[in-house]
N, C-alpha and C positions, 0 to 999 in steps of 0.2 A: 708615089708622087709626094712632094714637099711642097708643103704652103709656106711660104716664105713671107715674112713681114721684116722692114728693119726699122729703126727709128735713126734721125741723123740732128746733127747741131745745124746745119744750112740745108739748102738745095745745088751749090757748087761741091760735086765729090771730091776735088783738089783741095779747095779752100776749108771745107767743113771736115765735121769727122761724123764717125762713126760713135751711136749713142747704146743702139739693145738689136739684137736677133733676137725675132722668137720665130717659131717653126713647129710645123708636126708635122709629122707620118700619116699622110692621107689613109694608107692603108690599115696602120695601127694606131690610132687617134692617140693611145697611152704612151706614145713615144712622143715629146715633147722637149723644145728645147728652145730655154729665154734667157738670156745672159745681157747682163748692162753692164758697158766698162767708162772709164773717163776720157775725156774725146784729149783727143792730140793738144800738147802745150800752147801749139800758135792757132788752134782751130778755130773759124770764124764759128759764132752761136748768131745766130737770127734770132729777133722776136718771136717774130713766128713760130721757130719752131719749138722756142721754148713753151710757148703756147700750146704746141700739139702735143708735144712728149710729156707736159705737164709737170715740168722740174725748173728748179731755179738754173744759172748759169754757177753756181757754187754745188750743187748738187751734179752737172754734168763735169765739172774739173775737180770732183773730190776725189785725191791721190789715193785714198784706200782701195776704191774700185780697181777693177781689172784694166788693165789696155787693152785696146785694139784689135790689138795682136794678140795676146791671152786667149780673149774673147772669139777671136776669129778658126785658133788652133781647137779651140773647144768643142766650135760649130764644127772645122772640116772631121775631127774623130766622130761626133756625134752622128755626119752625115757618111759617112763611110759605112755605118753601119746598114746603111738602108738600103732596102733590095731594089725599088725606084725612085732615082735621085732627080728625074723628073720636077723641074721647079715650077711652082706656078702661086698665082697669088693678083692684088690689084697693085697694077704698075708695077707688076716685076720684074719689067726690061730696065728701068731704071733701078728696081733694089740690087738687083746685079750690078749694074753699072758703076754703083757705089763700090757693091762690096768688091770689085778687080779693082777698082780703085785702092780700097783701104788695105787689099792682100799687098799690091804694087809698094803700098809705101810701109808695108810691114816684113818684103823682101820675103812673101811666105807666095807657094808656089801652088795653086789649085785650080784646075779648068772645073767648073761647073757646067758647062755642055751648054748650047746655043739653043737645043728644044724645050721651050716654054708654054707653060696655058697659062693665058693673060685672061682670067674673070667676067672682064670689063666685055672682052671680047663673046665669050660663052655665054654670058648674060644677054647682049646687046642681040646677037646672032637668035636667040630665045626666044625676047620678045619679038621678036622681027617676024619669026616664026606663027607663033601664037598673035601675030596681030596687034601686042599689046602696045599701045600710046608708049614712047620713048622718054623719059624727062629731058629737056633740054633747057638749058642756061645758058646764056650768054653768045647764041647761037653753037652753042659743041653739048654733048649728050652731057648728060649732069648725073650719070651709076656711078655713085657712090659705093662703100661697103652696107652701109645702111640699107639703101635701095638693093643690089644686089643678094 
């Protein structure tokens, strides 16, 4: 199994780009893999997520880093290697959803398979389990990775 985290410049996979993969091998924690490249030339940056990724907008377009694409072929050899390519991670229907996105506009060709373990869900189902009080915000559960 792969825990799959990505970091991105928006929350639109079209309009944003792609910022860092990182990842490990559930099964071999010492296989690891984090690579940050520079988001696409027109990419929209949010506050936001300059905020989360914790870099300036001159740090996410600095031309020395790797593209996209670099970055993406690096991840598909790294994941090749793995005996279960099994994705799973918090909200990683949508970390997928980027990255078909960021493969599509880098014309690179990789199915990542459709079976996932969503965290959020494992957790949620857990406590649910064990009885334990759920956090909730805003009326929708509030499992965090903190929490989780």
């Amino acid at each position: 199994m792969i825990i799959l985290d990505i970091e991105t410049s928006g929350l639109d996979p079209v309009l944003s780009s792609l910022v860092s993969i990182g990842a490990m091998d559930f099964n071999d924690n010492s296989q690891v893999f984090y690579e940050e490249c520079q988001v696409w030339p027109n990419a929209v940056i949010d506050a936001k997520s300059l905020e989360i990724v914790g870099m300036t907008e001159d740090q996410l377009r600095d031309p020395s880093k790797k593209s996209p694409a670099e970055v993406l072929q690096n991840f598909i050899h790294w994941m090749e290697k793995r005996n279960d390519k099994t994705v799973a991670g918090q909200n990683v229907h949508w970390d997928l959803t980027f990255l078909r996105e960021e493969l599509k506009k880098s014309g690179i060709k990789y199915h990542f398979g459709v079976r996932i373990i969503d965290l959020h869900t494992m957790c949620y189902t857990k406590m649910m389990e064990k009885k334990v009080s759920i956090p909730v915000r805003n009326n929708r559960t509030d499992l965090n990775l903190d929490v989780i």
